[in-house]
C-alpha positions as CSV (number, residue, x, y, z in Angstrom):
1,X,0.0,0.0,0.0
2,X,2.7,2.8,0.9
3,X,5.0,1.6,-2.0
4,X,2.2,3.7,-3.8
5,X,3.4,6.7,-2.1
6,X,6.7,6.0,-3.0
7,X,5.7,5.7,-6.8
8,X,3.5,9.0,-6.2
9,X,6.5,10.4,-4.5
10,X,8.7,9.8,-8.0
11,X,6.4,11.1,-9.9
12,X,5.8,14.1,-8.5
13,X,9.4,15.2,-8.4
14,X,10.3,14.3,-11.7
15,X,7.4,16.5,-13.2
16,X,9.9,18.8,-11.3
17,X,12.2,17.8,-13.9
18,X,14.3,20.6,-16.1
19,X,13.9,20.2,-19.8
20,X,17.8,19.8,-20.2
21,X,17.9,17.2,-17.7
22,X,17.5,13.9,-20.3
23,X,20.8,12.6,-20.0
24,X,20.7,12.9,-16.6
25,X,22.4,9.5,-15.0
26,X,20.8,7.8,-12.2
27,X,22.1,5.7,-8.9
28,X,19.6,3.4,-7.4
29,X,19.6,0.9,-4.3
30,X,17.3,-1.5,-3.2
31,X,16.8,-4.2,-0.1
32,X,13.8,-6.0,0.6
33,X,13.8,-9.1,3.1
34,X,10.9,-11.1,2.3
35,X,9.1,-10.3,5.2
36,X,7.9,-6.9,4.5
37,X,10.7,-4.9,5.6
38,X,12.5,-2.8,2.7
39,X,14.7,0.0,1.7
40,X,14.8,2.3,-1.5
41,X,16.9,5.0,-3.0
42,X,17.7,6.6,-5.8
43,X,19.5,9.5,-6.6
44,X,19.9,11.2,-10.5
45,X,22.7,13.2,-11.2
46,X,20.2,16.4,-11.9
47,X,19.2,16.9,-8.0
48,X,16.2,14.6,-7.9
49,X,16.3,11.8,-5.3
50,X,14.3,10.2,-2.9
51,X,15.0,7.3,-0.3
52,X,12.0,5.5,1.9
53,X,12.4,2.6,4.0
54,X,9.3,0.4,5.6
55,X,8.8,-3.0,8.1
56,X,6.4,-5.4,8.3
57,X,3.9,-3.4,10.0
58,X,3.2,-1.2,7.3
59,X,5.6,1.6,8.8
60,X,7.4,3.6,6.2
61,X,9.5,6.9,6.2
62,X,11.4,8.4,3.9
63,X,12.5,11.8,1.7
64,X,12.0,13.2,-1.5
65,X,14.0,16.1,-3.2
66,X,14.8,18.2,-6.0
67,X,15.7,21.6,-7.7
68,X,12.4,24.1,-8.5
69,X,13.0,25.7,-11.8
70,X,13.6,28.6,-10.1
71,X,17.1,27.3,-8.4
72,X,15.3,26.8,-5.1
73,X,16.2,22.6,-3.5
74,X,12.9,21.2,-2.1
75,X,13.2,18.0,0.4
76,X,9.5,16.5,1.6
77,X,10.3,13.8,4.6
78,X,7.4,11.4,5.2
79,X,5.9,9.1,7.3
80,X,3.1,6.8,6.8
81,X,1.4,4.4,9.0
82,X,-2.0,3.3,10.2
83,X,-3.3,7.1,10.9
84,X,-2.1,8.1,7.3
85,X,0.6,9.8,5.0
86,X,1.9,12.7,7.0
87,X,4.8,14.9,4.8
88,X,6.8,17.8,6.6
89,X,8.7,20.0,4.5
90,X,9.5,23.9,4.1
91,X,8.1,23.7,0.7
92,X,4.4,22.4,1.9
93,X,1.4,24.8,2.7
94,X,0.8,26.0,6.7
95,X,-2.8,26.7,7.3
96,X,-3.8,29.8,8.4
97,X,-3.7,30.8,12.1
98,X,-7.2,29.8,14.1
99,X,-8.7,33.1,14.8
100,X,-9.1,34.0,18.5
101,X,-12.6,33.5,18.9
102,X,-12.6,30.0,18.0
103,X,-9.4,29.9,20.8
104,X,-11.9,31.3,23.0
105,X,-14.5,29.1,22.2
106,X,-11.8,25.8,22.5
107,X,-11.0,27.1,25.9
108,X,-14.5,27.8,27.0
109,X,-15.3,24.3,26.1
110,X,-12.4,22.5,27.7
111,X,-13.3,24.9,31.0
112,X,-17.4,23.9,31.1
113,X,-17.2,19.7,29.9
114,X,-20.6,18.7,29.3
115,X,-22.4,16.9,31.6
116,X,-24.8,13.6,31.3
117,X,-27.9,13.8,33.1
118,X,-29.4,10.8,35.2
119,X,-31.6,9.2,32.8
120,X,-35.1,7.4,34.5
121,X,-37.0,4.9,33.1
122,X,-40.4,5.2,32.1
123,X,-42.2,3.3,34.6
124,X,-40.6,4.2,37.7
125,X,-43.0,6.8,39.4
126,X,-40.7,9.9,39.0
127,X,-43.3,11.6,36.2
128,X,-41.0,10.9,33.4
129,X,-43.2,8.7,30.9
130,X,-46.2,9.2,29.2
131,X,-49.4,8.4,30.6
């Protein structure tokens, strides 16, 4: 399942390709132990690489990086596991800040929990069913 990442991960930095770069040469490694652990990397003599490394529980981590066409080296570092694909990088969107009142409205929350009330049965003379 995550070696689809991986394949996602390639092909996403070599759209990042330059034009000039086909005679690029490229330097690749790989291990895999029958039991689900492996280990991948490549690296191409034009600044794209990427390395990622996984067990038998489905655990993987790894990097990406290349050149933007503007001159600027990107690196994405990954991990993936049972709560998902989660990518860190300089290069990746931030989301805004939460605006204050929502911080408010967190806090106020977290402050006041909700509380059950005591539910009665029908039946039980305390005026709660239908008659």
């Amino acid at each position: 399942m995550y070696k689809h990442v991986f394949l996602m991960t390639l092909l996403i930095s070599v759209s990042f390709a330059h034009d000039d770069d086909a005679h690029a040469q490229a330097h690749e490694s790989k291990k895999e132990d029958g039991h689900g652990n492996f280990n991948y990397k490549f690296d191409i003599s034009n600044g794209i690489g990427a390395e990622e490394a996984g067990d038998e529980h489905n655990n993987v981590h790894g990097q990406f990086h290349f050149v933007s066409k503007e001159g600027v080296p990107v690196q994405i570092s990954y991990t993936a596991d049972e709560h998902g694909y989660h990518p860190h990088g300089d290069a990746l969107p931030t989301p805004p800040p939460t605006p204050e009142a929502i911080l408010k409205a967190l806090a106020y929350i977290e402050a006041h929990p909700h509380k059950e009330e005591p539910h009665h049965s029908a039946g039980h003379g305390h005026g709660h069913g239908k008659h």
